[in-house]
C-alpha positions as CSV (number, residue, x, y, z in Angstrom):
1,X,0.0,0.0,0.0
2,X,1.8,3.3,-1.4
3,X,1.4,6.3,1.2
4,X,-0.4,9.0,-0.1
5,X,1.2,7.8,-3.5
6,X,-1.6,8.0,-6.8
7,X,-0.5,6.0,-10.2
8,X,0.1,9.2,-12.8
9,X,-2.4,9.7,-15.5
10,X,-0.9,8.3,-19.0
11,X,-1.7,11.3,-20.3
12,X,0.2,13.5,-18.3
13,X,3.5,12.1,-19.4
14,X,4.7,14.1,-21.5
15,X,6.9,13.1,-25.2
16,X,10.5,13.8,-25.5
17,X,11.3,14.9,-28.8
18,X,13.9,12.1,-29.9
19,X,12.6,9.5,-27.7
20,X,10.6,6.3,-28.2
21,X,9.4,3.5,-26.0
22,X,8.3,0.1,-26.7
23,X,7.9,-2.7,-24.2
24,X,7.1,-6.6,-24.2
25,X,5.4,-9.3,-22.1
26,X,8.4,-11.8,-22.5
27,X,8.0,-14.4,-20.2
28,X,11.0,-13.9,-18.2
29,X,9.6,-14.5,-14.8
30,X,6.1,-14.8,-15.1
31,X,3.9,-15.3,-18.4
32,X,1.4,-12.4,-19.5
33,X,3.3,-9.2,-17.8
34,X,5.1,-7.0,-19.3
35,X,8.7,-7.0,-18.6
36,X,10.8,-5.7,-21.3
37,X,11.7,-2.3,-22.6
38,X,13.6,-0.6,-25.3
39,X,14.0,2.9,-25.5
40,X,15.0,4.0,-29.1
41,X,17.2,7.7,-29.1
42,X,17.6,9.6,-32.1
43,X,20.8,10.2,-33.8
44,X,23.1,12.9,-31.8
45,X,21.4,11.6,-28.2
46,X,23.5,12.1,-25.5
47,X,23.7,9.8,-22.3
48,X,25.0,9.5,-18.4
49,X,24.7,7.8,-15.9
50,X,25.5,6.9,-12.2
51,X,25.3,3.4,-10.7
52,X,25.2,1.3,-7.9
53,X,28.4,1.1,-5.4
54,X,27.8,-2.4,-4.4
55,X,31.4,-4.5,-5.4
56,X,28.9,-7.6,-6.6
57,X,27.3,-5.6,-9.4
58,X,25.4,-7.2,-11.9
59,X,27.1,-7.6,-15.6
60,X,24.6,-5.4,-16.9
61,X,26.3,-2.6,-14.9
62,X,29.4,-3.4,-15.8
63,X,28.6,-3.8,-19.4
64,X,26.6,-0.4,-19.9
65,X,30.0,1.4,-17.6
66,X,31.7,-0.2,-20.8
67,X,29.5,1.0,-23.1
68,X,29.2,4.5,-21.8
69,X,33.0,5.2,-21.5
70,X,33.2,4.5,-25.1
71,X,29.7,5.8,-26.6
72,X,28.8,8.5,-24.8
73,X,27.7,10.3,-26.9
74,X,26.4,7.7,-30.1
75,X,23.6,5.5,-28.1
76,X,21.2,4.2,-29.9
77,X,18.9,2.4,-27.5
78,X,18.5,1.3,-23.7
79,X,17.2,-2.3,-23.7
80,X,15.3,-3.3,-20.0
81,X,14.3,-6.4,-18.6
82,X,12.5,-7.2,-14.8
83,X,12.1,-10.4,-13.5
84,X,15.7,-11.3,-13.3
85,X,18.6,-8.9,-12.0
86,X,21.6,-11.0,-14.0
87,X,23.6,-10.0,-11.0
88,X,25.5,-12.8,-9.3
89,X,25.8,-15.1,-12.6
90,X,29.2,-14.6,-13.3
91,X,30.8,-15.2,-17.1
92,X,27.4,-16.7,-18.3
93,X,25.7,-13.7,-16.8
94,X,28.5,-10.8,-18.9
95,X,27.4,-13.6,-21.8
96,X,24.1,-13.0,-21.9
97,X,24.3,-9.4,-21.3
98,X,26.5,-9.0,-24.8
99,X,24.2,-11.2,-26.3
100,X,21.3,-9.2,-25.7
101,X,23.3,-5.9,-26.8
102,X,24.4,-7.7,-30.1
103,X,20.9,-9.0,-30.8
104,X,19.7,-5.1,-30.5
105,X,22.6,-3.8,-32.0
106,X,21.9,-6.6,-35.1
107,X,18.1,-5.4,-35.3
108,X,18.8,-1.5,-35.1
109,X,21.7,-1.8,-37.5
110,X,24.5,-0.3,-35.3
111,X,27.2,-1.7,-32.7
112,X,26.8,-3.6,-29.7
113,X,28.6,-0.6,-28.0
114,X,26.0,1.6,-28.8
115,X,23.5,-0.6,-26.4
116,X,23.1,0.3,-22.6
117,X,21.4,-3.0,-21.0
118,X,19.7,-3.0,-18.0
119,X,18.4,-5.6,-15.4
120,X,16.0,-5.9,-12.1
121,X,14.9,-8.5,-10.5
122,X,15.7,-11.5,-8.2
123,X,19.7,-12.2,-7.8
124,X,21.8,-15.2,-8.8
125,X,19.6,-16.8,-11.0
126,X,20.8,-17.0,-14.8
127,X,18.6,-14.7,-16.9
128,X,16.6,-16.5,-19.5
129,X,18.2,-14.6,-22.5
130,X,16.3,-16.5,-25.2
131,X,13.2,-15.3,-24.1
132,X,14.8,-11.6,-23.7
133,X,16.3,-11.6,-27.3
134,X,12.8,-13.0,-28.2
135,X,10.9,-10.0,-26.8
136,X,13.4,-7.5,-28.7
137,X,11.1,-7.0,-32.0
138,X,8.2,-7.0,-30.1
139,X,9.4,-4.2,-28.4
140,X,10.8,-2.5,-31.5
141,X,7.5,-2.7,-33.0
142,X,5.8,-1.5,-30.4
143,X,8.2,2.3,-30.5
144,X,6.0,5.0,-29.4
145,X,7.0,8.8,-28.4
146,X,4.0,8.5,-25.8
147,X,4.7,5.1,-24.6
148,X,5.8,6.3,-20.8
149,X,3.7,4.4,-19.0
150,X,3.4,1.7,-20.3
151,X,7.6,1.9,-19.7
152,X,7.4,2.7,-16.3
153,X,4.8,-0.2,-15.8
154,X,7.4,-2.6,-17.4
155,X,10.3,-1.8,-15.2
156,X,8.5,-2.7,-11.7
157,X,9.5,-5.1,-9.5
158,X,7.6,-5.3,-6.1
159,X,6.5,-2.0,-6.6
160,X,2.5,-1.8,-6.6
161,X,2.0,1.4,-9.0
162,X,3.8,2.5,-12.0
163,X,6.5,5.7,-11.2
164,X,6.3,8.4,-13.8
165,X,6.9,12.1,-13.5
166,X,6.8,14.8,-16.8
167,X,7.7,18.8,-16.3
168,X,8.2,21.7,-18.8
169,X,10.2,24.5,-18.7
170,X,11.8,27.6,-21.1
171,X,15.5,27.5,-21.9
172,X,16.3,30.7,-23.8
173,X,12.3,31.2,-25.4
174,X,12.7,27.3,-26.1
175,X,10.3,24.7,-24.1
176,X,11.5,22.1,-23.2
177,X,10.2,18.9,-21.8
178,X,11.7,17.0,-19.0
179,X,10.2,13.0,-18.4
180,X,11.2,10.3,-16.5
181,X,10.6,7.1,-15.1
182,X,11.4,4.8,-12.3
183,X,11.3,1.7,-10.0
184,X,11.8,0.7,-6.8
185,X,10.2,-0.3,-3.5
186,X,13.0,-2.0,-1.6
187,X,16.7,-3.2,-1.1
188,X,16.5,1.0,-1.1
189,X,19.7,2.5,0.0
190,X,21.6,5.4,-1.5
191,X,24.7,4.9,-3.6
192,X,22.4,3.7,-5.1
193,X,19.5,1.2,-4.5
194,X,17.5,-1.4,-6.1
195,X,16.0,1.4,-8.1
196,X,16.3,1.9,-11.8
197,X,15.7,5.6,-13.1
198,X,15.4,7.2,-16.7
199,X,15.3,10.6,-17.5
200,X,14.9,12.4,-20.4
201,X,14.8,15.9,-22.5
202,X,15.3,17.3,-25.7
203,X,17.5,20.3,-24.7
204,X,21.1,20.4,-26.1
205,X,24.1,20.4,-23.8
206,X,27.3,19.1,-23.8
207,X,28.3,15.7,-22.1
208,X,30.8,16.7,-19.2
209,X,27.8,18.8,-18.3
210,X,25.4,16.1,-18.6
211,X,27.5,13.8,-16.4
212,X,27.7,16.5,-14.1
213,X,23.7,17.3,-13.5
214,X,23.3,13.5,-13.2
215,X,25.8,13.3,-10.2
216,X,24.3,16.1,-8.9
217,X,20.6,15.1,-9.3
218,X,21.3,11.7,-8.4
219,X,22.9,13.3,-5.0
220,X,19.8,15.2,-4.3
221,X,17.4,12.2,-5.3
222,X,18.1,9.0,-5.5
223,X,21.3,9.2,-2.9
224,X,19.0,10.8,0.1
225,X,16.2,8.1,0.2
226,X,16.3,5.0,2.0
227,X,13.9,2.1,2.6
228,X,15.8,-0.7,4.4
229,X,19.4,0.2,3.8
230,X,20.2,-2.7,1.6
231,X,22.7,-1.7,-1.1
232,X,21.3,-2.9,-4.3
233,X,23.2,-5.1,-7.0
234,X,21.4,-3.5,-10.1
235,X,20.9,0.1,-9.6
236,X,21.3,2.6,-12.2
237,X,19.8,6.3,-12.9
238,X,20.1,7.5,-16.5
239,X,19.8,10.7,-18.3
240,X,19.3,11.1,-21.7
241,X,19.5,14.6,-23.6
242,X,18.7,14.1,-27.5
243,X,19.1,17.8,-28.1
244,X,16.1,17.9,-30.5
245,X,15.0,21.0,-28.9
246,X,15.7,24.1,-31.3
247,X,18.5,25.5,-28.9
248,X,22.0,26.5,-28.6
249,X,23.8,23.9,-26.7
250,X,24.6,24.6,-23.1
251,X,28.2,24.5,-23.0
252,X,28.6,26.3,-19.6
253,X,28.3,24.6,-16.2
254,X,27.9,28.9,-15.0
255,X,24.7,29.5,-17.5
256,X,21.2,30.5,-16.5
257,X,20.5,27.7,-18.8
258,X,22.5,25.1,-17.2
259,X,21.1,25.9,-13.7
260,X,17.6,25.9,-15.4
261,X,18.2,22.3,-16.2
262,X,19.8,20.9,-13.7
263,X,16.4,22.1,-10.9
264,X,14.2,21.0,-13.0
265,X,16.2,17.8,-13.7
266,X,17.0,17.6,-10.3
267,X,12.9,18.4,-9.1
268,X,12.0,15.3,-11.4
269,X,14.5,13.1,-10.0
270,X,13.3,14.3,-6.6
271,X,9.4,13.1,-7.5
272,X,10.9,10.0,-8.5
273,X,12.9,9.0,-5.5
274,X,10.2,10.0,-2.7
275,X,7.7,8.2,-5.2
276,X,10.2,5.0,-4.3
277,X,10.1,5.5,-0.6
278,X,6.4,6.2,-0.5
279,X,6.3,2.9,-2.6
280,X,8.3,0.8,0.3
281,X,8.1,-2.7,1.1
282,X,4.5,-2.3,3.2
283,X,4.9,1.4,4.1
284,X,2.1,3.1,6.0
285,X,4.4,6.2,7.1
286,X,6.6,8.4,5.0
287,X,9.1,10.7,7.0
288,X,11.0,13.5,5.9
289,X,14.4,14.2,7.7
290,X,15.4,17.9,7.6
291,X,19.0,17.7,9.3
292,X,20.2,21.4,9.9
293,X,22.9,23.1,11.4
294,X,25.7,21.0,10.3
295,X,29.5,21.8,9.9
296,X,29.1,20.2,6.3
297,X,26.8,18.7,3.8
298,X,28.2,15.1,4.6
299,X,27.5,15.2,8.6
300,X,24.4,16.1,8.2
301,X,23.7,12.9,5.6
302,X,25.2,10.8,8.2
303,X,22.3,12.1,10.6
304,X,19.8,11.4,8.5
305,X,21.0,7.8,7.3
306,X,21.4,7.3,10.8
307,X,17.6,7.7,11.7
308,X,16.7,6.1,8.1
309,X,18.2,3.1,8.3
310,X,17.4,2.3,12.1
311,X,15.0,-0.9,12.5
312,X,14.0,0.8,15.8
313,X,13.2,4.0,14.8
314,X,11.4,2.5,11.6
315,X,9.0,0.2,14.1
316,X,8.4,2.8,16.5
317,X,6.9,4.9,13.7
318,X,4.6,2.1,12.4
319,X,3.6,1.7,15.9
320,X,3.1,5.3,16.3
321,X,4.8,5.3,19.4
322,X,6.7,8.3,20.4
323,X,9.8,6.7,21.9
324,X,12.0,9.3,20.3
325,X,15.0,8.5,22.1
326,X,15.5,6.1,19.7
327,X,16.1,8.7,17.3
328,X,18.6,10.4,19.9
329,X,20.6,7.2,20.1
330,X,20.9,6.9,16.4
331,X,21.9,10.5,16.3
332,X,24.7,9.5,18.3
333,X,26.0,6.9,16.8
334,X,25.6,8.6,13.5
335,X,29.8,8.8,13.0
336,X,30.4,12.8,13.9
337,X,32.9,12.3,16.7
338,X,33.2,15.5,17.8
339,X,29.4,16.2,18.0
340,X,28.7,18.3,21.7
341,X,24.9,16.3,22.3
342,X,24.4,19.6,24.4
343,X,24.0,21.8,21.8
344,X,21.0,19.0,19.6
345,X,17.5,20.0,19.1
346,X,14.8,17.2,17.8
347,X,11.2,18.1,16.5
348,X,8.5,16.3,15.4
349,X,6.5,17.8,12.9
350,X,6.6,21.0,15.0
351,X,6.5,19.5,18.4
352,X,10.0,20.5,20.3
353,X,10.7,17.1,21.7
354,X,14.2,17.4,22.9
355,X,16.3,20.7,23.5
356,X,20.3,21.1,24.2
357,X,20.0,17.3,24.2
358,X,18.2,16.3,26.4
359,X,13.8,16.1,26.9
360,X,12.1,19.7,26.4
361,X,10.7,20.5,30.4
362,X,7.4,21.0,28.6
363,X,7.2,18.4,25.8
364,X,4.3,16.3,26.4
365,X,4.0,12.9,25.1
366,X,0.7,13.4,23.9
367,X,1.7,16.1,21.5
368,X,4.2,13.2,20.3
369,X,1.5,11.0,20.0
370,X,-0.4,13.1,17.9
371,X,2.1,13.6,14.9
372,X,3.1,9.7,15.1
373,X,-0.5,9.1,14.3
374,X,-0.2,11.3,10.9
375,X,1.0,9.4,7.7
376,X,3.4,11.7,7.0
377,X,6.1,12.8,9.3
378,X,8.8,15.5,9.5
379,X,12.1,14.8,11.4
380,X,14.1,17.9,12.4
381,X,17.0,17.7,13.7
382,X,19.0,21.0,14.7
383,X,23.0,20.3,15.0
384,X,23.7,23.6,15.9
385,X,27.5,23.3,14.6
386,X,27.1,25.4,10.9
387,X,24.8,26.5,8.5
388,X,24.8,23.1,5.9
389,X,21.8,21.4,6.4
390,X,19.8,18.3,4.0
391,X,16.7,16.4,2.9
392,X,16.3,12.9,3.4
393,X,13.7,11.0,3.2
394,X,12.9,7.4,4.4
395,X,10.0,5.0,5.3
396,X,8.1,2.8,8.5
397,X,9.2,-0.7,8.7
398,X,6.0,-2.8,9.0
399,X,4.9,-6.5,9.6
400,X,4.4,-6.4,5.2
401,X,7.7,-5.7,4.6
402,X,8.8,-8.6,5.9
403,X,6.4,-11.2,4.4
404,X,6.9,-9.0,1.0
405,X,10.5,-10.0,1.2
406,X,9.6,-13.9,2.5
407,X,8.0,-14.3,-0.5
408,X,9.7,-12.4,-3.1
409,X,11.2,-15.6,-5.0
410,X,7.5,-17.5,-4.8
């Protein structure tokens, strides 16, 4: 059950000029879903990416890093499958993942190299490539500019509703249209997760610049969520300029144009990844953690990771109990050495729970009570040590997630 998280209207996705989707029901897990995707870029398309940090990453990772170090900037296609991660399969698994970019490469008349492969799915199983190179011209004939959501349907895993977000805006008197799509509803954890996320636009810009917006999006996104804090084999986030768009090409990180981009590049990427956590593994509670007052950027992520990723903390929120000195303790052991406790204020939603570290003389636990009840939840926390502060956002940890996650292979 999604908090407070609606399926988006097919209509409202919007084209990118330069872009077309086509998907497949393959068989590769289960018969009659649809669990393969192509998406087709037009000549001139440029691509970056950033991927998981996770050692044992699947050979589709290690096959599209390939592939992007050497084609940048000549893609011709994205080929996804779900129902099988390829991750843990060793030689036969890099196998079948060049097989599948040949097989793509062979039907679209250009290189292997100019394939980016993808995989979710479960781990350690060998992925059915027969039945994924069989799907390929179903997908090809099935290319569509406003085929969105039907992608976004045929990337999902455990989650229950499709992820899809579209936003325009005007570069220089041009619009331009920003789209994306992604999936994810657990082994969430930044750097990156079991998520997969594609974003696109027809604006023009050069591709240092492009690798730089997706490291900085992805920092803002898809690096400050967190479900379980399970490190994902698979994940990837991907974005795609085709430069379509009548435009001069952004060749300066300093522009107006550049910074136009990259926040609303960054604000799609944003919808995306709290679409993920509001998506979790039997959710009922999604929390934001506003960490302030830090010395840097990277304390203040250790905060919030801290409180994300503590079973404790998660279980008191689906219970809607207010023992917050769970979150005190995980602020503690958060990793900033030379933090003075004395100095730490904690709200709830705007309840001031704990001051100078310790209980606020007039917090009362019914005030405590009332904000755990809500189904969505701010965390502040106050360091008191600078002026850097972040956004996090993370989920409850309910009874669902864990029969979700008995299950998953059934």
């Amino acid at each position: 059950m999604a908090v407070n998280l609606a399926a988006p209207e097919a209509t409202s996705l919007l084209p990118v000029r330069g872009v077309t989707l086509g998907i497949a029901e393959a068989g590769i897990k289960k018969a009659q879903r649809k669990d393969l995707l192509v998406i087709k870029l037009a000549a001139g398309a440029r691509v970056a990416g950033v991927f998981t940090q996770n050692r044992m990453c699947a050979a589709p990772v290690i096959v599209t890093r390939e592939h992007l170090a050497s084609s940048a900037t000549s893609i011709q296609a994205l080929v996804v499958n779900t129902g099988n991660a390829n991750a843990g399969t060793g030689e036969e698994g890099l196998a079948h993942t060049h097989r599948t970019c040949a097989e793509l490469a062979r039907l679209l008349d250009c290189a292997p190299e100019q394939i980016l492969p993808f995989s979710t799915g479960v781990i350690m199983e060998p992925l059915p490539v027969e039945r994924v190179v069989a799907g390929l011209p179903a997908c090809l004939a099935d290319l569509r500019a406003d085929n969105w959501f039907n992608a976004a349907s045929a990337i999902m895993t455990t989650d229950t509703i499709p992820k899809a977000v579209s936003r325009q805006i005007d570069l220089a008197g041009t619009r331009i249209t920003i789209t994306g799509i992604a999936k994810g509803a657990g082994m969430i954890h930044p750097n990156m997760a079991t998520m997969l996320g594609y974003i696109a636009t027809d604006a023009r810009i050069a591709q240092p610049l492009l690798q730089k917006m997706v490291a900085h999006a992805a920092q803002r996104s898809f690096n400050a969520i967190t479900v379980d804090g399970d490190t994902s084999t698979n994940d990837s986030f991907v974005l795609i300029a085709s430069g379509a768009a009548e435009m001069a090409e952004i060749d300066s990180a300093a522009s107006d144009e550049y910074a136009k981009l990259c926040a609303g590049v960054t604000a799609v990427a944003g919808e995306l990844a709290r679409a993920i956590v509001r998506d979790g593994e039997g959710a009922t509670k999604f929390i934001t953690m506003q960490i302030e007052g830090g010395r840097d950027e990277e304390e203040c992520r250790k905060v919030g990771f801290a409180i994300g990723h503590s079973p404790l903390v998660k279980t008191a929120f689906f219970a809607s109990d207010p023992n917050l000195g769970r979150i005190l303790a995980a602020i503690g052991y958060a990793g900033i050495n030379d933090l003075d406790v004395s100095r730490l204020d904690l709200y709830l939603d705007d309840v001031l729970v704990a001051r100078g570290g310790g209980r606020n003389p007039s917090y009362e636990e019914a005030d405590g009570q009332r904000v755990m009840q809500q189904s969505e939840i701010t965390v502040r926390v106050v360091l008191n040590r600078g002026d850097k502060e972040v956004t996090m956002w993370t989920c409850d940890l309910s009874h669902d997630y864990v029969s979700i996650n008995a299950d998953y292979r059934s």
